[in-house]
SEZA-182026 format. One record per residue: residue number from 1; residue in three letters; x, y, z of N, C-alpha, C in turn. Coordinates in Angstrom, 2 decimals. Last residue first. Layout:
  num  residuo      n_X      n_Y      n_Z     ca_X     ca_Y     ca_Z      c_X      c_Y      c_Z
  NUM      ALA        X        Y        Z        X        Y        Z        X        Y        Z
...
***
This chain:
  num  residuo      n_X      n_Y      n_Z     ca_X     ca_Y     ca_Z      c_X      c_Y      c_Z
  165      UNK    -8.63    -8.30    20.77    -9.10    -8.93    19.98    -8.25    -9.42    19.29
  164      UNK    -8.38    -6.31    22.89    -8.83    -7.63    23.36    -9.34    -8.09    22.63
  163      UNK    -6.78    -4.05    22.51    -7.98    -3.57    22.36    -8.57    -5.36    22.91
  162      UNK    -3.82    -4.99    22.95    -4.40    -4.26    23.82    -5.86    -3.74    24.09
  161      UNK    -4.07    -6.94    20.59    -3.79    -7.63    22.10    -4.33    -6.27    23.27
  160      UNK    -4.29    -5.16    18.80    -5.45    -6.04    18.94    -5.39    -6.61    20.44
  159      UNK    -1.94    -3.62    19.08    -2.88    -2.79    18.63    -4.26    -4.16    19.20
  158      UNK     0.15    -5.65    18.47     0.22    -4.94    19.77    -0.89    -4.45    20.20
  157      UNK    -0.43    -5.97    16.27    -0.48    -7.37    16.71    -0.57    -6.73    18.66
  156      UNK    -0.44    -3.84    14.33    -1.70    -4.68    14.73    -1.65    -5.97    15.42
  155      UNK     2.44    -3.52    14.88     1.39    -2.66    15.28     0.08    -3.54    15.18
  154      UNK     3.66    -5.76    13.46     3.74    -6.17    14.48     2.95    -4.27    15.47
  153      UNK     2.35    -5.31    10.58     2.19    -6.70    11.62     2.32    -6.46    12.73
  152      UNK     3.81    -2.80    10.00     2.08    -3.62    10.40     2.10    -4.37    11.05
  151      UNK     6.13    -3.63     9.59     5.90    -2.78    10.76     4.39    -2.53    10.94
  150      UNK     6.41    -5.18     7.56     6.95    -5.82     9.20     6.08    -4.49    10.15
  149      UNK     4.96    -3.72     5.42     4.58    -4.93     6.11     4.67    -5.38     7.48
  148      UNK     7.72    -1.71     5.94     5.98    -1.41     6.26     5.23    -2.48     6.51
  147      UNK     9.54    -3.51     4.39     9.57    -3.33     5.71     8.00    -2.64     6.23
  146      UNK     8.16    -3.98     1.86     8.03    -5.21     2.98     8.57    -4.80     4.57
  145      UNK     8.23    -1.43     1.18     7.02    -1.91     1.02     7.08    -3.32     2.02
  144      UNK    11.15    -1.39     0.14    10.40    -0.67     1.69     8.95    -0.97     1.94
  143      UNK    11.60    -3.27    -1.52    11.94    -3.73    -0.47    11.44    -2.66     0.82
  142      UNK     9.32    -2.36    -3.38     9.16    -3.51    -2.68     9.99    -3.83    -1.22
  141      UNK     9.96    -0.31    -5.48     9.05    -0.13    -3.79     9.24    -1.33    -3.26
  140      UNK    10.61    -1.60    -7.59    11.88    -0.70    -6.41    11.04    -0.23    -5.33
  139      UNK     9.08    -2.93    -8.65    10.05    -3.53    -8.36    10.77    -2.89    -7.35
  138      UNK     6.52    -1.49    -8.89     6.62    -2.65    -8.50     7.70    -3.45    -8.21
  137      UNK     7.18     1.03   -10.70     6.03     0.95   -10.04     6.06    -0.44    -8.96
  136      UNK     9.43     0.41   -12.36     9.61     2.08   -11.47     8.37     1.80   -10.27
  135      UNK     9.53    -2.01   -13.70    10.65    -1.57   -12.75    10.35    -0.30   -11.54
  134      UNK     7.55    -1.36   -15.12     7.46    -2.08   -13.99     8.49    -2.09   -12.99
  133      UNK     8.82     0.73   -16.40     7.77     1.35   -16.16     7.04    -0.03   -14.57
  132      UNK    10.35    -0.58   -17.73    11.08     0.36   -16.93     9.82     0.81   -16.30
  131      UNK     8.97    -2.59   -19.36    10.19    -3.07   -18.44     9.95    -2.33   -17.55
  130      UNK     7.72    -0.91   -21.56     6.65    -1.59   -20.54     7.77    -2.47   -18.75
  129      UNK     8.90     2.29   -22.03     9.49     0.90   -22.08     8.53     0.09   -21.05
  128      UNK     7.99     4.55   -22.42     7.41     3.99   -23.71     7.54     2.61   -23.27
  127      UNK     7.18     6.67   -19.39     8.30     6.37   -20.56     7.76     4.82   -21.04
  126      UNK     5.36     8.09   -18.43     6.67     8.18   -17.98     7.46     7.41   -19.23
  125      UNK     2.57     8.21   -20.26     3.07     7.20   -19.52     4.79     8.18   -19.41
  124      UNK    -0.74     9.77   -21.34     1.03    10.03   -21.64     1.86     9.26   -20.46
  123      UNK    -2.90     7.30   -21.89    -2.56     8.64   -21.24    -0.75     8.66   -21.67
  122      UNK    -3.66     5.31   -23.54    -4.92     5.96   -23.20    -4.13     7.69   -22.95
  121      UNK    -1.96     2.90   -24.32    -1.66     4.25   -24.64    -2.72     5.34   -24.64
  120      UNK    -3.32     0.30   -24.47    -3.90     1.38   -24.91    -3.39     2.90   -24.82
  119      UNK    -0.78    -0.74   -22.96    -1.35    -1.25   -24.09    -2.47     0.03   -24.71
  118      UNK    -0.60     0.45   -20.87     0.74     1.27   -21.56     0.01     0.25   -23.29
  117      UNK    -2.89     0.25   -19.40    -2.52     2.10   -19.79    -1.27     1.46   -21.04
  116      UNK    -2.80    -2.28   -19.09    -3.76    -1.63   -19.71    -3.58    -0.51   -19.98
  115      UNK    -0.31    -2.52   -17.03    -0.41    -3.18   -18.57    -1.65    -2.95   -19.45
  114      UNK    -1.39    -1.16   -15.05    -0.41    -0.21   -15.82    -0.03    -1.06   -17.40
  113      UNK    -3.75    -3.30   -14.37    -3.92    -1.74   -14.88    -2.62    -1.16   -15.73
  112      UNK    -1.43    -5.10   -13.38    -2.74    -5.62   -14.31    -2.70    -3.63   -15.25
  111      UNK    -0.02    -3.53   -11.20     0.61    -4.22   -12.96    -0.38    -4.97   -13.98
  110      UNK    -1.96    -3.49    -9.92    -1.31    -2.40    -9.94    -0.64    -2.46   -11.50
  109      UNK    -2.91    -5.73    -8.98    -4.07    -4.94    -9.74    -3.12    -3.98   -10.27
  108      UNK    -0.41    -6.90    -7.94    -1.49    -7.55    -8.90    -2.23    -6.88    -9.49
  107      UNK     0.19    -4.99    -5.73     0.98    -5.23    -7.11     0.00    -5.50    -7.98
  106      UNK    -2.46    -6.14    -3.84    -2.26    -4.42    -4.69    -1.75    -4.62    -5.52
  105      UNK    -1.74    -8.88    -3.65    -3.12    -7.76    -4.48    -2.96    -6.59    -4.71
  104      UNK     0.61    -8.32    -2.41     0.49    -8.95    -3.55    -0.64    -8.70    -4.10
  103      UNK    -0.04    -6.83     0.32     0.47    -6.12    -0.30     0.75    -6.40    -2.20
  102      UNK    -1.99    -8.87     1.20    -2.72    -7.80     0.87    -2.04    -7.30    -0.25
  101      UNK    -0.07   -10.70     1.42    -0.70   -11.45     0.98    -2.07    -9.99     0.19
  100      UNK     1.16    -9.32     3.73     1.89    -9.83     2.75     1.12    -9.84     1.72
   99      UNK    -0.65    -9.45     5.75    -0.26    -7.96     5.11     0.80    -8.18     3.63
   98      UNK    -0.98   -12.15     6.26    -2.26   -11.16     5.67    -1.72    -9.57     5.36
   97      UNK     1.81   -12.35     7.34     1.04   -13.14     6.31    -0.01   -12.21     5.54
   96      UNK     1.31   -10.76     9.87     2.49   -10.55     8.92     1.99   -11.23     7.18
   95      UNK    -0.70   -12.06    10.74    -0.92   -10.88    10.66     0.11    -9.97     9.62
   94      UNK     0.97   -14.36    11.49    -0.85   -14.27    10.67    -0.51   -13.14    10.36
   93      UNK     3.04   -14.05    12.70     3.25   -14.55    12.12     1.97   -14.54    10.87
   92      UNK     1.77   -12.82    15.20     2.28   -11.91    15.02     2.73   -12.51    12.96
   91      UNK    -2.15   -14.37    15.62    -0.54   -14.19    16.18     0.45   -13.48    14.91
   90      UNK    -5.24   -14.31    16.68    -3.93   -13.35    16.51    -2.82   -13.65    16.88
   89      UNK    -6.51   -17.37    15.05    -6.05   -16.72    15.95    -4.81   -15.88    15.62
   88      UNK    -7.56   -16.86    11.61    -7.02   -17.25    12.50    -6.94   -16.54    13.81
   87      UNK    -9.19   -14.24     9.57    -9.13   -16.06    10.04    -8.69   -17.13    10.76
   86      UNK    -8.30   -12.18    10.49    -9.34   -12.48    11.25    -9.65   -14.34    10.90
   85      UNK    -6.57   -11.84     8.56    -5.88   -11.80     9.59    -7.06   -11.57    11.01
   84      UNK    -7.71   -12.32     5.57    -6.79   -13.52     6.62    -6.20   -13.05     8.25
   83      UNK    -9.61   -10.13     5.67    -9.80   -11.65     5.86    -8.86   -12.38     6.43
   82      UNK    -7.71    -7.98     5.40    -8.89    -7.79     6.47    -9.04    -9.72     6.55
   81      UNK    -6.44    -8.93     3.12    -5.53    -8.70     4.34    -6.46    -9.00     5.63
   80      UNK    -8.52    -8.83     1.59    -8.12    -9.70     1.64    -6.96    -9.99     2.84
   79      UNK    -9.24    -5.97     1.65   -10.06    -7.11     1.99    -9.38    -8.67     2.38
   78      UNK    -6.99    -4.53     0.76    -7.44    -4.47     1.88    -8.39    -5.75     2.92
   77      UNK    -7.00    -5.48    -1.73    -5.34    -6.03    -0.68    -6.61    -5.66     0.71
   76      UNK    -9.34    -4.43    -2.88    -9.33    -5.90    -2.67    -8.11    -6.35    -1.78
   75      UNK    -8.25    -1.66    -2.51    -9.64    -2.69    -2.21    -9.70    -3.67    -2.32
   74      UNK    -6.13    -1.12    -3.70    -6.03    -0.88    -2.33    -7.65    -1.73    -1.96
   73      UNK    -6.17    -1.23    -6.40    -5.57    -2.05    -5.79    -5.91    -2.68    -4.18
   72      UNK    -6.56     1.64    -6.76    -8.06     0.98    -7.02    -7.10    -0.87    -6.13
   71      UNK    -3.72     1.80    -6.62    -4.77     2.47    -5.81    -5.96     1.86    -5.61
   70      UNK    -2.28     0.75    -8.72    -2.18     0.29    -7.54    -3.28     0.70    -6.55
   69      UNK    -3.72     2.10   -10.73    -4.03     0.73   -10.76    -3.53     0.54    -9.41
   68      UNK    -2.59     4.46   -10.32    -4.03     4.24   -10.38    -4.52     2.64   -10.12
   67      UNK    -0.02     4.47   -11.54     0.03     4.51    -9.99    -1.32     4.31    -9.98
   66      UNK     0.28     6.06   -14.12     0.65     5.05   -14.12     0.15     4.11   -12.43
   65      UNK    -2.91     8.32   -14.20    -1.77     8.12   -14.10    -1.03     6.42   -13.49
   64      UNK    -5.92     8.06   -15.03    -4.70     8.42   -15.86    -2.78     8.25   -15.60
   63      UNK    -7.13     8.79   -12.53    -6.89     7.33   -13.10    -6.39     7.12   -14.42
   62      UNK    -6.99    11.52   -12.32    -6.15    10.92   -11.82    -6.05     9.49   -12.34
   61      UNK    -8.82    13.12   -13.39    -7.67    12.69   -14.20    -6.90    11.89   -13.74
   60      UNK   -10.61    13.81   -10.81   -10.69    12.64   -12.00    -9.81    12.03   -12.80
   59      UNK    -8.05    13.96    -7.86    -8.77    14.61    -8.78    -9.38    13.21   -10.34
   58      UNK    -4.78    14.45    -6.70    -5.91    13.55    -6.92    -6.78    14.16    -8.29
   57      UNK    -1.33    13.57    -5.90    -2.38    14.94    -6.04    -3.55    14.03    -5.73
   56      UNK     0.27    11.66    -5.75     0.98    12.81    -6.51    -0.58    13.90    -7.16
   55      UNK    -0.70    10.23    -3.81     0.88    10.40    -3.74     0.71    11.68    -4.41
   54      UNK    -4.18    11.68    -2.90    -2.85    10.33    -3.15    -1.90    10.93    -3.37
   53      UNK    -5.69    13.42    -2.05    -5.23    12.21    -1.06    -3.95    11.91    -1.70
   52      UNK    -6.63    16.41    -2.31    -5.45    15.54    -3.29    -5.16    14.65    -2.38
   51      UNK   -10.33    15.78    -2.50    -9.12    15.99    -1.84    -8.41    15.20    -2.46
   50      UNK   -12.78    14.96    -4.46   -12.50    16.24    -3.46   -11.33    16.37    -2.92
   49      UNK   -12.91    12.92    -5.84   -14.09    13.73    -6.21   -13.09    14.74    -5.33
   48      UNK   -10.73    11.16    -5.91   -10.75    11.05    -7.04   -11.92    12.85    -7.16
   47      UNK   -10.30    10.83    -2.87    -8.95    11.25    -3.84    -9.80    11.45    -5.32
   46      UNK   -12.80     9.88    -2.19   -12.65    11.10    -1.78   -11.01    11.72    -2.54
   45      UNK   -12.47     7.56    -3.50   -13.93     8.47    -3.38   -13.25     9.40    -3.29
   44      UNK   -10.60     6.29    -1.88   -10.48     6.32    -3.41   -11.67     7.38    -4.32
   43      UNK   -11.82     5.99     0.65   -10.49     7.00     0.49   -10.23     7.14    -0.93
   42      UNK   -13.96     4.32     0.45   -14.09     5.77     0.97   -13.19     7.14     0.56
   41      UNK   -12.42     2.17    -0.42   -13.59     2.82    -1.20   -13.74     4.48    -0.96
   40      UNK   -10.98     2.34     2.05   -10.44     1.80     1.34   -11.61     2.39    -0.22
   39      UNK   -13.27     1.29     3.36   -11.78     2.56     4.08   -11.59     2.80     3.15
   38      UNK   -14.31    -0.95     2.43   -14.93     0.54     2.39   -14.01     1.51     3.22
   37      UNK   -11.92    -2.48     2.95   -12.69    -2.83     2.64   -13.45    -1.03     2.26
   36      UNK   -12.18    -2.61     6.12   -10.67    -2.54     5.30   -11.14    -2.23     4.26
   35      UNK   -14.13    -3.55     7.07   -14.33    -2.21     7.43   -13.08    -1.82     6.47
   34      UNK   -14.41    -6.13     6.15   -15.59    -5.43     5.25   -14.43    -4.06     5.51
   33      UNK   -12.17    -7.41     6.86   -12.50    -7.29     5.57   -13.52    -6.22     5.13
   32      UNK   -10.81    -5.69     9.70   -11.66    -7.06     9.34   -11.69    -6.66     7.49
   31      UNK    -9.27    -3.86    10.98   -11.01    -3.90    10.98   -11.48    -5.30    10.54
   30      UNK    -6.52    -4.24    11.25    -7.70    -4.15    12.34    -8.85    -4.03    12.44
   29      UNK    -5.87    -5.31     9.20    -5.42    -5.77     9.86    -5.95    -5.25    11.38
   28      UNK    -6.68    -2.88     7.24    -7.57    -5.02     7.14    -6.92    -5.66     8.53
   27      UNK    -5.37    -1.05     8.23    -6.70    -0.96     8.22    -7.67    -2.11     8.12
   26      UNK    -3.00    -1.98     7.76    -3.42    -1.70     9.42    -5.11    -1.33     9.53
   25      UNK    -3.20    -1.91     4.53    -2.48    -3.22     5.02    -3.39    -2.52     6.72
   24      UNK    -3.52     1.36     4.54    -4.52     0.38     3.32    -4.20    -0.75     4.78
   23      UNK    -1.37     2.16     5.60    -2.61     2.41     6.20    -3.67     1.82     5.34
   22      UNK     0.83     1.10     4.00     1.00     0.46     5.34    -0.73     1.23     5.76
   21      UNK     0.04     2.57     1.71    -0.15     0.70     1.31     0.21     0.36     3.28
   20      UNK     0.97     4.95     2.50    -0.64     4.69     1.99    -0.74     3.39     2.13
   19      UNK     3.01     5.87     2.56     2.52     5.19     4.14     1.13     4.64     3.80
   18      UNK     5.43     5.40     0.02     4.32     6.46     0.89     3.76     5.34     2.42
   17      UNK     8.97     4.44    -0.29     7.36     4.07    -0.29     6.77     5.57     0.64
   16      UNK    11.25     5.10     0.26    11.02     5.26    -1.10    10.14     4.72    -1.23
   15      UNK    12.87     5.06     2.58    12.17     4.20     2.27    12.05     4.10     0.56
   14      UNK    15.86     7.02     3.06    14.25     6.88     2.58    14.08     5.73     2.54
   13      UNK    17.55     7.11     6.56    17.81     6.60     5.14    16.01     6.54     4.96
   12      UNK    18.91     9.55     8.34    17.88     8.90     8.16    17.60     8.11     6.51
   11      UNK    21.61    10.60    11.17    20.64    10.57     9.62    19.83     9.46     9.64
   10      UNK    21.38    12.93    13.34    20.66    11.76    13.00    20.52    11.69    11.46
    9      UNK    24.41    14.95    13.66    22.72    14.66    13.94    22.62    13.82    13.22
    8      UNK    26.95    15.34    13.56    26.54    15.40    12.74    25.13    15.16    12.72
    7      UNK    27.07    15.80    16.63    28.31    16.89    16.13    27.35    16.41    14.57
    6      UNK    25.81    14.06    18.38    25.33    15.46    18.76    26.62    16.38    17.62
    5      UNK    25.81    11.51    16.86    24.86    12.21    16.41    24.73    13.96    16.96
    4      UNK    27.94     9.88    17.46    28.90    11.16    16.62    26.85    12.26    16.62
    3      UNK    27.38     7.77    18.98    28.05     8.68    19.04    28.68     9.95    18.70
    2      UNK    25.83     6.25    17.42    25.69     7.30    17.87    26.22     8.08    18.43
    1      UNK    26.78     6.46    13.45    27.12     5.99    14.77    26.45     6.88    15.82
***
């Protein structure tokens, strides 16, 4: 309540998502496909050869871990976000759509790949159960994963109207 915030201060409930899939999603949603697109290349470059970009470090080994597939993910959601939300006129309802529609390509590649790690047992996986392992990667991000959606949309909707596109 706010009232009580100056005796117990502000709490704050997690998301339990990173900000990566909302700056993948604002990146198609203001550059277009291509620039979404090689952001998106650029940033998977640079997590894999030189900086711990991603959630839980970086480096080569990294496409070892269960979360890889969503990453490499991030290039085609990007593009495809970038596309639909230059295919139409900007309205707040498009833009919501094309971040939607991004955030389902990521899953898509995300659970494609982690059904290739846990079939080839390439790397040591969090745990044996192909269920729990979709459960952990794709099911329980989602509902903060769609609020980030909302909160794309309606930044690149503010974000374009003020730049005059």
């Amino acid at each position: 309540m706010p009232w009580t915030w100056t005796e117990q201060g502000v709490n704050s409930l997690p998301l339990g998502v990173t900000f990566q899939v909302g700056a993948v999603l604002l990146t198609g949603c203001m550059g277009g496909k291509n620039a979404g697109f090689l952001a998106q290349v650029a940033y998977v470059f640079l997590g894999l050869f030189w900086y711990p970009v991603f959630a839980q470090g970086g480096g080569l080994q990294y496409w070892q871990q269960p979360s890889f597939g969503y990453i490499l993910g991030f290039m085609p959601g990007a593009w495809v976000c970038g596309w639909l939300a230059f295919h139409r006129r900007t309205k707040i309802e498009v833009l919501g759509i094309s971040a939607a529609a991004g955030l389902l390509i990521i899953h898509g590649c995300g659970l494609i790949y982690l059904l290739g790690l846990w079939f080839l047992s390439s790397s040591e996986l969090p745990s044996d159960n192909l269920f729990d392992l979709i459960i952990n990667y794709s099911v329980e991000p989602i509902p903060g994963q769609l609020v980030v959606v909302c909160v794309v949309a309606v930044i690149a909707f503010i974000l374009r109207h003020i730049l005059f596109y």
